[in-house]
N, C-alpha and C positions, 0 to 999 in steps of 0.2 A: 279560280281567281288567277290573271296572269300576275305572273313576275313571283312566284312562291317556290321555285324550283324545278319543276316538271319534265319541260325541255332539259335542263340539264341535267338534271338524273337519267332520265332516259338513256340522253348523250354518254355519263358516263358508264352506264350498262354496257352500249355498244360499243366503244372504244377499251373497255378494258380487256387487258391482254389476255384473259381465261375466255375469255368469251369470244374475241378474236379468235383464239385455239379452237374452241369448242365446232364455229358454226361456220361450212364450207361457204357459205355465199349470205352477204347481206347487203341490204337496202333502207333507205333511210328518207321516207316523203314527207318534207315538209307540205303540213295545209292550212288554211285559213280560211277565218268567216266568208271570204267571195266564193270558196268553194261549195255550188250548188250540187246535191248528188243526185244530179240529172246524169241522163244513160250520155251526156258529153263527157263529164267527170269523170264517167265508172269508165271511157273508154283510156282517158288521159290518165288515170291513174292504172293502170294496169299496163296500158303500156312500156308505163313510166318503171314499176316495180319487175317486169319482163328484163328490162334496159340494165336494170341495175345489178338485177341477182342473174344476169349475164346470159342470160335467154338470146341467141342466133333469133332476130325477126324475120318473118320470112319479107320476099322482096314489097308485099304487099302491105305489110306492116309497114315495115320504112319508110315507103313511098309515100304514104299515107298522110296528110296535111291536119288534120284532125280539125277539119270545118265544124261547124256545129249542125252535121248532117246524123239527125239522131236516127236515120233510119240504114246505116248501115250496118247492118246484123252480121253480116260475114265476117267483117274488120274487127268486130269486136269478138266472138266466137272464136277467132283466130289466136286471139291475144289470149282471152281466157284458158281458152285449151295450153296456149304453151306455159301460162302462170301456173295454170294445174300442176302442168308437167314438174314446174319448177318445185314448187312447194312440195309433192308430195316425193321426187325421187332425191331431192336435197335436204341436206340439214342447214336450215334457210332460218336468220332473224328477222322482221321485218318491224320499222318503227314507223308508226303513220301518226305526225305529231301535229297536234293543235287540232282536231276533231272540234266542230263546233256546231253541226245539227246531228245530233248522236240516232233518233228515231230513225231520221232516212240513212245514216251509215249502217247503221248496223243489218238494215236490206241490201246495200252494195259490199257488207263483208259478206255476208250469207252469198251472197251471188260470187263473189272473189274468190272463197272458198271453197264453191262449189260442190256442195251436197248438200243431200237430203235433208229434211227435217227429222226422219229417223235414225240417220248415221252422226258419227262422230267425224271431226275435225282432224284428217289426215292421223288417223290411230298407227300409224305406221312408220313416221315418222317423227321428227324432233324439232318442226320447223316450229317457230314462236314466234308470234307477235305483241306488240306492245302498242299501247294508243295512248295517245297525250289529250285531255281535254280540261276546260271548265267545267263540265256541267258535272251534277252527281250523279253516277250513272245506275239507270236503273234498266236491267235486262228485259227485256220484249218476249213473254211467255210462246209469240209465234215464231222464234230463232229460237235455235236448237246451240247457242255458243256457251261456251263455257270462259267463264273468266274467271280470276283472280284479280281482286282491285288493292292499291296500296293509294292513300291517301295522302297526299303532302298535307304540311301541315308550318303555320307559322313559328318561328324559332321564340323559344323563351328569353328570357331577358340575359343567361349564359353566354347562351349558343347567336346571340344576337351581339353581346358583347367581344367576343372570340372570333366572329365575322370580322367585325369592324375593324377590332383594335389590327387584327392581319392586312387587311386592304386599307387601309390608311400607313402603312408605314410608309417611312421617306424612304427615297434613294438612299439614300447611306445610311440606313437599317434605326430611325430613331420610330420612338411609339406614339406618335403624332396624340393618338384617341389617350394614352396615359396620359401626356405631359399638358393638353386642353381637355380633361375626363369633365368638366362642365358643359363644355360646347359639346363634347362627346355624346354625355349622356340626355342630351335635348335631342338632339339628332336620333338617338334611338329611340326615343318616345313618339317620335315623328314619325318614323318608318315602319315603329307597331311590329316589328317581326318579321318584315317582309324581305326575303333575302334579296331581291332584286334591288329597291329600294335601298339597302345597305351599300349594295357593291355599287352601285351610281355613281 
């Protein structure tokens, strides 16, 4: 469900300072529903995590316009090998947020990843990734990935009221949601728990 926190949990994973510490080189792709994971995507989005986790393109990469010419295999082979590169000799985060056809991603992370269906997921390194989506993910017994899922979840009427009463205060620090706790507590009935919803 959008607007439940996702994106920014995520966000605050990557931006907190232990984990800043932690990981020599990170990237962060926002995507969206127009994202089809045709072999144009898988070329734009690798490129794109090359660019970020500071991958040198060779002149051929750069140059490169990224037509929707799906038959060039070198450009893309190119990019892949040095994403390889990246992920497996770095200790590399990567957030790929808003996932919204998970069946055909989860064929271009197999592929992004680059190995076997009988090997592990860069066993030698500490690179992580995180994915943001709606849907409830159910793993593909023909990928060989390993995940750990955490579930957001809608705020109870506390933790919905502790939102509020925080982002409603005035400029000059009064408790707008206390001092209207009528109007307050309609509004939270309305929003049902949804943090995005609250912060509006």
């Amino acid at each position: 469900m959008g607007g439940i926190g996702k994106t920014t949990l995520a966000r605050n994973i990557y931006k907190h300072r232990k984990v800043l510490k932690h990981f020599k080189k990170q990237a962060w792709v926002p995507l969206s529903q127009e994202w089809e994971w045709d072999a144009y995507h898988e070329k734009v989005l690798m490129s794109e995590l090359v660019r970020q986790l500071g991958g040198v393109p060779s002149n051929m990469i750069s140059g490169y316009d990224y037509q929707r010419d799906e038959s060039d295999e070198e450009i893309l082979e190119l990019t892949k090998s040095q994403l390889h590169r990246l992920l497996s000799t770095e200790t590399c985060l990567v957030v790929l947020d808003d996932v919204w056809h998970w069946e055909s991603f989860q064929k271009i992370l197999q592929s992004l990843l680059g190995h076997e269906s009988s090997s592990s997921v860069y066993p030698t390194t500490s690179t992580k990734i995180i994915v943001t989506t709606r849907q409830h993910l159910q793993q593909s017994p023909e990928y060989n990935l390993k995940w750990q899922y955490h579930y957001t979840r809608f705020l109870n009427d506390d933790d919905s009221w502790k939102l509020f009463n925080e982002v409603s205060r005035s400029d000059n620090g009064r408790e707008l949601a206390r001092e209207y706790r009528g109007l307050a507590m309609e509004m939270l009935g309305t929003c049902k728990g949804l943090p995005l919803a609250l912060v509006a």
